[in-house]
MARGU-393243 format. One line per 8 residues: number of its first residue (from 1); their letters; for each residue y, z, x of N, C-alpha, C, O, CB. Coordinates in nm, 3 decimals, always signed. Glycine has a CB too. Layout:
# MARGU-393243
NUM> a> Y Z X Y Z X Y Z X Y Z X Y Z X; ...
# end
This chain:
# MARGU-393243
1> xxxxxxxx> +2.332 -0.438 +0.950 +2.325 -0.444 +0.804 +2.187 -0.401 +0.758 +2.085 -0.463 +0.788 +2.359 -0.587 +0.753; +2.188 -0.315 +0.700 +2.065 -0.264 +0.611 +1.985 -0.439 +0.501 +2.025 -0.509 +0.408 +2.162 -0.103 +0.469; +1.872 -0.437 +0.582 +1.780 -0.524 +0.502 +1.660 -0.440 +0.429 +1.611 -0.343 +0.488 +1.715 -0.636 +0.604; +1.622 -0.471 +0.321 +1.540 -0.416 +0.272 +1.386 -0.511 +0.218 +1.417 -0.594 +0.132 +1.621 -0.352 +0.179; +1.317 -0.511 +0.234 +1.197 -0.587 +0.192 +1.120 -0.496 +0.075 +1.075 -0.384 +0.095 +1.096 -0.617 +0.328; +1.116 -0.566 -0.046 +0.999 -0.523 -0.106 +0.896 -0.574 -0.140 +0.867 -0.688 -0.179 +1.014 -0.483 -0.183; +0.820 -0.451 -0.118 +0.618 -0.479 -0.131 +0.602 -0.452 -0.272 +0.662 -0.371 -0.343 +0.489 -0.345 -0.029; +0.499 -0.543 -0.304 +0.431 -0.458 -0.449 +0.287 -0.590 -0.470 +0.238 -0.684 -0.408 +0.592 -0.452 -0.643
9> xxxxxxxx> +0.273 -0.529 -0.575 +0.108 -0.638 -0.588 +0.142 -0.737 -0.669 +0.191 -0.714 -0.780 -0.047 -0.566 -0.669; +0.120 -0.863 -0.621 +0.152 -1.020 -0.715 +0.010 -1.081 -0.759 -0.012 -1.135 -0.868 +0.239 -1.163 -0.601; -0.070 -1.064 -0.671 -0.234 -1.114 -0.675 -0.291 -1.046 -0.834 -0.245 -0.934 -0.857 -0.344 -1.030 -0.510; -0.371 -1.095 -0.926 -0.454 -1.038 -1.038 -0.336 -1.022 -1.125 -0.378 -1.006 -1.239 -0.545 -0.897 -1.008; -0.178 -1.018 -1.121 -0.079 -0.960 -1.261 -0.039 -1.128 -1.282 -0.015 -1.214 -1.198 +0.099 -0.816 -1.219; -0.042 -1.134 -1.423 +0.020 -1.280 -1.504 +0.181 -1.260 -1.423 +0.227 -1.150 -1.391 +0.029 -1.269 -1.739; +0.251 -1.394 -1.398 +0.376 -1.408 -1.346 +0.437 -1.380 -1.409 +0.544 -1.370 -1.349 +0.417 -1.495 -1.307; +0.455 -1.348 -1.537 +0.561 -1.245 -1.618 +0.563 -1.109 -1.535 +0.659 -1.066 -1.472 +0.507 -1.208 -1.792
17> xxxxxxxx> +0.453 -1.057 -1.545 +0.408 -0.944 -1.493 +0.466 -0.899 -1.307 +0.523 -0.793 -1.282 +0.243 -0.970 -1.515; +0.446 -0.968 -1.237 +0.491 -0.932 -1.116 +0.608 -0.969 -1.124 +0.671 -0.892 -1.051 +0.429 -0.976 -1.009; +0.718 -1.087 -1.198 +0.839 -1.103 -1.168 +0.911 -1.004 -1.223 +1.021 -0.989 -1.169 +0.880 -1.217 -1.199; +0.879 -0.908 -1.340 +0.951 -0.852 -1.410 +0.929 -0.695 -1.296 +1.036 -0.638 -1.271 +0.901 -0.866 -1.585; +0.852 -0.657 -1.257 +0.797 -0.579 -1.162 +0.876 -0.590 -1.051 +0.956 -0.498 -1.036 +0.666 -0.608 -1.136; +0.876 -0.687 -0.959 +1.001 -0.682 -0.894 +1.143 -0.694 -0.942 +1.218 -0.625 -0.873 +0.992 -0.762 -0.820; +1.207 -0.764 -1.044 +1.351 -0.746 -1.094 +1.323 -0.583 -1.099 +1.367 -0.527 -0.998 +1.401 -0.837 -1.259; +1.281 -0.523 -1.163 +1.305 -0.373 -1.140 +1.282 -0.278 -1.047 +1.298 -0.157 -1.066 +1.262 -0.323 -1.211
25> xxxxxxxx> +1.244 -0.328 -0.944 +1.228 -0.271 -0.815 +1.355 -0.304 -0.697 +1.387 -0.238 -0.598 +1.085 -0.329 -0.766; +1.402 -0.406 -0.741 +1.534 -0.483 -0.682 +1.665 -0.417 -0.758 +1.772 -0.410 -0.698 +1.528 -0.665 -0.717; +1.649 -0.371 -0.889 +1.772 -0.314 -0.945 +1.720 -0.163 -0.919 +1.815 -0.095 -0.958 +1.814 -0.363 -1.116; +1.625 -0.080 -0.878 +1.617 +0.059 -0.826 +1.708 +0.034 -0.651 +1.803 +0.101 -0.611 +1.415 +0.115 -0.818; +1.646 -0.071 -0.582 +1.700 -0.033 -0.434 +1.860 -0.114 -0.453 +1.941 -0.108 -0.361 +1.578 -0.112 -0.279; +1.886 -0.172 -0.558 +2.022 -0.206 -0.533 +2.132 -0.071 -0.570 +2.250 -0.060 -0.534 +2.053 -0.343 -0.628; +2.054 +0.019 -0.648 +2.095 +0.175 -0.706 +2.117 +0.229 -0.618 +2.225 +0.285 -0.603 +2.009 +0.262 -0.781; +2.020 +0.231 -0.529 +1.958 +0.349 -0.401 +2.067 +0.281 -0.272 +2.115 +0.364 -0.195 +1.724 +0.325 -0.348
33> xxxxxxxx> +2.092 +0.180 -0.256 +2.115 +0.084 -0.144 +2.236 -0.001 -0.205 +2.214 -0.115 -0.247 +1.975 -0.012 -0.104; +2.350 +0.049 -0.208 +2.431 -0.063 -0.264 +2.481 -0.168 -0.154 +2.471 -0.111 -0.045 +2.556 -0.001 -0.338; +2.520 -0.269 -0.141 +2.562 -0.396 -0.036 +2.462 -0.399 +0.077 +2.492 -0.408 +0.196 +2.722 -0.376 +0.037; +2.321 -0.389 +0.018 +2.223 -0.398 +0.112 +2.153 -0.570 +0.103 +2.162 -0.620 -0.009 +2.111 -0.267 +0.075; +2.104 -0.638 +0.186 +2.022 -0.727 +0.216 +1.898 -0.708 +0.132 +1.827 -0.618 +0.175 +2.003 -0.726 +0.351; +1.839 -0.786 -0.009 +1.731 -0.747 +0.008 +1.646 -0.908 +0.000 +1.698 -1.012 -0.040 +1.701 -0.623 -0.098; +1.502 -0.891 +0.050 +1.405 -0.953 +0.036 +1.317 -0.950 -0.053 +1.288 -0.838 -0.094 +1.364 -0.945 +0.111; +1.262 -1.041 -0.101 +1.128 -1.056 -0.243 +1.039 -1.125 -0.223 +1.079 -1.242 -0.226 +1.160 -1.118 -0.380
41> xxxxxxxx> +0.864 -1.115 -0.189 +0.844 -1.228 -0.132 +0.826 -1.329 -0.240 +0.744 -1.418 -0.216 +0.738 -1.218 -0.042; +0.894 -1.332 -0.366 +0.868 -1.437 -0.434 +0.952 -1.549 -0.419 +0.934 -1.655 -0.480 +0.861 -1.405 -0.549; +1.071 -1.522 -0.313 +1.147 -1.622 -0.302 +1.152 -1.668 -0.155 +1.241 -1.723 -0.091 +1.271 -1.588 -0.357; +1.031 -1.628 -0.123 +0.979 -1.689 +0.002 +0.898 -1.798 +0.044 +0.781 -1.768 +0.023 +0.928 -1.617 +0.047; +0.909 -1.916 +0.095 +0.820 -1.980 +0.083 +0.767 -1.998 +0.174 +0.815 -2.002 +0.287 +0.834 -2.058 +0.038; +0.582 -2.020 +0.122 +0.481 -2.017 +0.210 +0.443 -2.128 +0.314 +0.443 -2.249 +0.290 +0.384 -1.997 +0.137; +0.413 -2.071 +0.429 +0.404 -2.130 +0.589 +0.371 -2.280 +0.580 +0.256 -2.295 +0.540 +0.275 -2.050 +0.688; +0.427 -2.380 +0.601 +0.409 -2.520 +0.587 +0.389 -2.569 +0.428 +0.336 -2.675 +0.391 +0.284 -2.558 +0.676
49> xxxxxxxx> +0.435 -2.484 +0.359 +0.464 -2.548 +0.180 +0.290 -2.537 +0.135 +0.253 -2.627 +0.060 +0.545 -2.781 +0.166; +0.189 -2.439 +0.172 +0.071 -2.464 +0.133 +0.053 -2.359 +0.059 +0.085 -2.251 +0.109 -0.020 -2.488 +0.225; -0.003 -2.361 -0.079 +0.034 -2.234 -0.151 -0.095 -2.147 -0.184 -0.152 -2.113 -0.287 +0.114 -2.269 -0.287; -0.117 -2.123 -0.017 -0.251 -2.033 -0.055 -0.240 -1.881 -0.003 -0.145 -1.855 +0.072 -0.393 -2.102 +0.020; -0.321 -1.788 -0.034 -0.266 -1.641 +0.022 -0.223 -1.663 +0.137 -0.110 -1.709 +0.153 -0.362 -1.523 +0.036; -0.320 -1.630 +0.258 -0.293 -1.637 +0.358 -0.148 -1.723 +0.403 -0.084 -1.645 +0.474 -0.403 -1.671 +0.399; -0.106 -1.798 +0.394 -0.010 -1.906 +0.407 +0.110 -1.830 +0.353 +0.194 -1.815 +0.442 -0.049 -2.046 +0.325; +0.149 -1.771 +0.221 +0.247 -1.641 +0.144 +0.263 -1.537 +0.305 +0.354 -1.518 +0.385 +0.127 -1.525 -0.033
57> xxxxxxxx> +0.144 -1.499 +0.295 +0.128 -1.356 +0.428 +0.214 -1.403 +0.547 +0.298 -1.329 +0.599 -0.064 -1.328 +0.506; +0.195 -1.502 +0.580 +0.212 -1.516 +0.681 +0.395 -1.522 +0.685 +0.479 -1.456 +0.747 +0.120 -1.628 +0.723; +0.402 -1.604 +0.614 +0.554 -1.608 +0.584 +0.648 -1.491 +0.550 +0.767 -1.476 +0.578 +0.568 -1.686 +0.481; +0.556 -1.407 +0.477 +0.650 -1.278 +0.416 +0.649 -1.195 +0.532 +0.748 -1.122 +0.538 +0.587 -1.187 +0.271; +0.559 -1.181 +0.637 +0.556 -1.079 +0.757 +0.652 -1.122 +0.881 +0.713 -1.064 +0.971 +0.400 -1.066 +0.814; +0.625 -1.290 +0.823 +0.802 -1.326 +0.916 +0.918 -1.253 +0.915 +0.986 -1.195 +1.000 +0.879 -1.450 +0.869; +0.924 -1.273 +0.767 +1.039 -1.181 +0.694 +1.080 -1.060 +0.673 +1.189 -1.017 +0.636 +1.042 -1.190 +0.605; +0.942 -0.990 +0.712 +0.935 -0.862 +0.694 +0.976 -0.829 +0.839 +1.070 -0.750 +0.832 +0.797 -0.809 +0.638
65> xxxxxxxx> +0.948 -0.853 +0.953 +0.962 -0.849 +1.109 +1.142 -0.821 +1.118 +1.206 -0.760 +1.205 +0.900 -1.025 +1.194; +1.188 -0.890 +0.993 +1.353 -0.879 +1.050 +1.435 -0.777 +0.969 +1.557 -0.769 +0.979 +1.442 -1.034 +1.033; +1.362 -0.702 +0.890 +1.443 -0.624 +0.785 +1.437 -0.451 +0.821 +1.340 -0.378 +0.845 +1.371 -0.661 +0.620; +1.532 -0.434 +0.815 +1.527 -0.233 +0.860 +1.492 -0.148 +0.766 +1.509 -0.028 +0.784 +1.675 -0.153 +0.897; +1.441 -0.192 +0.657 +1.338 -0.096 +0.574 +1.239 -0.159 +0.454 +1.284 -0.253 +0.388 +1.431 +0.018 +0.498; +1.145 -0.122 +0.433 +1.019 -0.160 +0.357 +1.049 -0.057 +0.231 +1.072 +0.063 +0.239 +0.857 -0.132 +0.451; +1.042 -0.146 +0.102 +1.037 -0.025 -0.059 +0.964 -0.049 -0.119 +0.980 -0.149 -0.189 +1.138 -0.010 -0.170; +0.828 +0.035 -0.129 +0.729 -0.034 -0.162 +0.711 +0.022 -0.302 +0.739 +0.133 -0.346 +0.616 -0.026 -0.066
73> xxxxxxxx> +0.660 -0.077 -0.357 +0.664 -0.039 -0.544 +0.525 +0.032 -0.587 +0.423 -0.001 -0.527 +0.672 -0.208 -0.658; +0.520 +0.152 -0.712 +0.392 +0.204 -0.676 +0.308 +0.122 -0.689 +0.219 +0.155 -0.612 +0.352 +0.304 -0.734; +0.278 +0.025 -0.745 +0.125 -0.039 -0.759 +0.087 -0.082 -0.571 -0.026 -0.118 -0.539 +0.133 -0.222 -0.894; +0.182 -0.072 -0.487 +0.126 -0.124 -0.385 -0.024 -0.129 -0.286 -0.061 -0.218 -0.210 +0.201 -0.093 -0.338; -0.089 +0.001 -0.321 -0.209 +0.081 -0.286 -0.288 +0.000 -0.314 -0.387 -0.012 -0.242 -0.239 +0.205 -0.345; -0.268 -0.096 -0.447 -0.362 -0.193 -0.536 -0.369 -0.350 -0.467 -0.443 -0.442 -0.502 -0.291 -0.205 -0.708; -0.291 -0.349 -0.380 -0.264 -0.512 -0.326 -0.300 -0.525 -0.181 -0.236 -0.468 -0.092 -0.095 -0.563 -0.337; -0.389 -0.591 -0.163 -0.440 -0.638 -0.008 -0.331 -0.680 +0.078 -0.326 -0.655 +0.198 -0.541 -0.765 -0.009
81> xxxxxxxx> -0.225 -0.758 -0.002 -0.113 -0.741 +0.121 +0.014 -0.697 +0.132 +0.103 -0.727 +0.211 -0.088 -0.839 +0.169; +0.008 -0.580 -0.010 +0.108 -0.487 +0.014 +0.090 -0.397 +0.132 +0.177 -0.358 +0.210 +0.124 -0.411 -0.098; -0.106 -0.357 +0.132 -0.143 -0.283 +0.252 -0.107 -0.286 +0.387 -0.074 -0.192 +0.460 -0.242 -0.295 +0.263; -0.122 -0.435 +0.415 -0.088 -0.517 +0.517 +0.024 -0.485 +0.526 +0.036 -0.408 +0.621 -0.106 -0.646 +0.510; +0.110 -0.502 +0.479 +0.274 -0.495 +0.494 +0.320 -0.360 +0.526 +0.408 -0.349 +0.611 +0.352 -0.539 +0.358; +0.271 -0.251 +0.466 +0.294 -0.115 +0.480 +0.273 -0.131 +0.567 +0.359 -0.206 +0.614 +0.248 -0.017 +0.428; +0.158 -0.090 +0.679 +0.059 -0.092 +0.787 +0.160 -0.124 +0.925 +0.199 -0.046 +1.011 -0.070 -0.218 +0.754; +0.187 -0.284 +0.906 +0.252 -0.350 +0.989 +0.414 -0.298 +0.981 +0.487 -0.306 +1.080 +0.223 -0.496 +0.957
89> xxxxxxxx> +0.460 -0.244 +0.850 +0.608 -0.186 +0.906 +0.580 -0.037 +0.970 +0.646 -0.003 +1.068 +0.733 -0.169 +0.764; +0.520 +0.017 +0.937 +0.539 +0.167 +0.970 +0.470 +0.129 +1.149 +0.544 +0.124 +1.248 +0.423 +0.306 +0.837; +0.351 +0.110 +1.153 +0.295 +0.129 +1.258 +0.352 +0.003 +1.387 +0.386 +0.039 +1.499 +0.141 +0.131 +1.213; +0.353 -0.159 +1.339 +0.410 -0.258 +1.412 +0.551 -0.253 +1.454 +0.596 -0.232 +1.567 +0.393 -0.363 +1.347; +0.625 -0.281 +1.319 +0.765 -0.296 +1.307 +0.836 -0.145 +1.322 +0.934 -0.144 +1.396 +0.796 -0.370 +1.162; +0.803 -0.031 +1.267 +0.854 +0.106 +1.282 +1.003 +0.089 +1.175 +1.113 +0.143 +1.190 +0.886 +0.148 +1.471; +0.965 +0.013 +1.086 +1.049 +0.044 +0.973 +1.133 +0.169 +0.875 +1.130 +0.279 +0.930 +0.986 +0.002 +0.916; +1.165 +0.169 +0.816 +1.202 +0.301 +0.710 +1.129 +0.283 +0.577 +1.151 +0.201 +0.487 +1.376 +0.312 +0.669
97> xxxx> +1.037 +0.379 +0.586 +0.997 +0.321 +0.398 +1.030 +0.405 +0.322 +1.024 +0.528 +0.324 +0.839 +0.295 +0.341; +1.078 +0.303 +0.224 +1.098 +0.349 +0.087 +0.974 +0.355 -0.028 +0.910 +0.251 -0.045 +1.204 +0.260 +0.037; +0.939 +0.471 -0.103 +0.880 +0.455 -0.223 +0.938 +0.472 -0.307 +1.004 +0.576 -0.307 +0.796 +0.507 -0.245; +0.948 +0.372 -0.438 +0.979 +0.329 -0.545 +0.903 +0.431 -0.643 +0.912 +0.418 -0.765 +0.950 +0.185 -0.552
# end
């Protein structure tokens, strides 16, 4: 089954701002990808319930480890661990990426 994870930048945007950012990044790959799996890391929760970056990271790269393609939204370039995430699918995981 096609899983899809998307990246984009949550760090520095008001939570209006990144949630509305992903709902539209989730209704592009549900366009692109119909009856696909997807992932958000906003509905991920962070490594032992502690809600600090690192602790998010760690959890979303769990998540990211099990999904067969990465869609990364453009602001991603802008986010320290959208980078991370790119990085680790293409080069770690050997994912499929998508740009949004």
């Amino acid at each position: 089954m096609t899983t899809i994870y998307i990246s984009g930048k949550i760090s520095g945007f008001d939570s209006i701002d990144y949630i509305s950012n992903f709902r539209l990044a989730k209704d592009e790959v549900d366009t692109l990808y119909p009856n696909c799996k997807i992932i958000i890391p906003l509905q991920i929760v962070p490594l032992f319930g502690i809600t600090k970056w690192l602790f998010y990271m760690i959890a979303d790269i769990w998540q990211l480890r099990k999904c067969t393609h990465i869609a990364m939204q453009k602001n991603w370039i802008d986010s320290k661990g959208a980078v991370i995430e790119y990085f680790l699918a293409k080069f770690i995981f050997k994912l499929e990426i998508i740009f949004l």
